[in-house]
N, C-alpha and C positions, 0 to 999 in steps of 0.2 A: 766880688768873686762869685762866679757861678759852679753850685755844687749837684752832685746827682742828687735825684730829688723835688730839688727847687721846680714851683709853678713859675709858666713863665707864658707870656704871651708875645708873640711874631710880631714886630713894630716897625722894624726895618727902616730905622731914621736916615739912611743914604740909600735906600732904594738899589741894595744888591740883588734880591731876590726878584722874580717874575713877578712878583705883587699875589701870588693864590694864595699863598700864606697869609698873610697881612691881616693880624685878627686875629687868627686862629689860637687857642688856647693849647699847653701841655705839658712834662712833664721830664726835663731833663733825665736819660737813662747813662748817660755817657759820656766822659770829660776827657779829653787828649789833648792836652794843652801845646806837643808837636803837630799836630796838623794843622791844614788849610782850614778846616771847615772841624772846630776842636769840640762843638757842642752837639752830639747826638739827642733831638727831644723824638718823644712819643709823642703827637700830636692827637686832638680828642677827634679830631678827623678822620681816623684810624693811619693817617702816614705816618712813616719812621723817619724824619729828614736831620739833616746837617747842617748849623749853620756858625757862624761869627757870633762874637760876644756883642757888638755893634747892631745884630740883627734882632736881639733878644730883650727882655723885658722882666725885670723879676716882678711879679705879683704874690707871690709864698713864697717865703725861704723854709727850707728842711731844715736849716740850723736855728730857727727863732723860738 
């Protein structure tokens, strides 16, 4: 489970994203577990993007 908080970095193991992310380090701000796109992160890139749980990467958990 991913929580607001959690570091997380853009891995995107089935290649849904454009690939610009792919790498990129951030910061989970926002968890909507109704939506398409349920994981709002801060990315250290300065973008605020949306993605699947599929697309993400926990490197820090907030709850450890």
């Amino acid at each position: 489970m991913m929580d607001v908080g959690d570091r997380i970095i853009v891995t995107d193991k089935h290649e849904t994203t454009n690939g610009k992310f792919v790498g990129v380090k951030g910061k989970i701000l926002h968890v909507d577990v109704d939506s398409i796109y349920p994981i709002t992160v801060g990315l250290n890139n300065g973008d605020l993007e949306a993605f699947t749980r599929e697309e993400l990467t926990i490197i820090e958990s907030e709850s450890e």
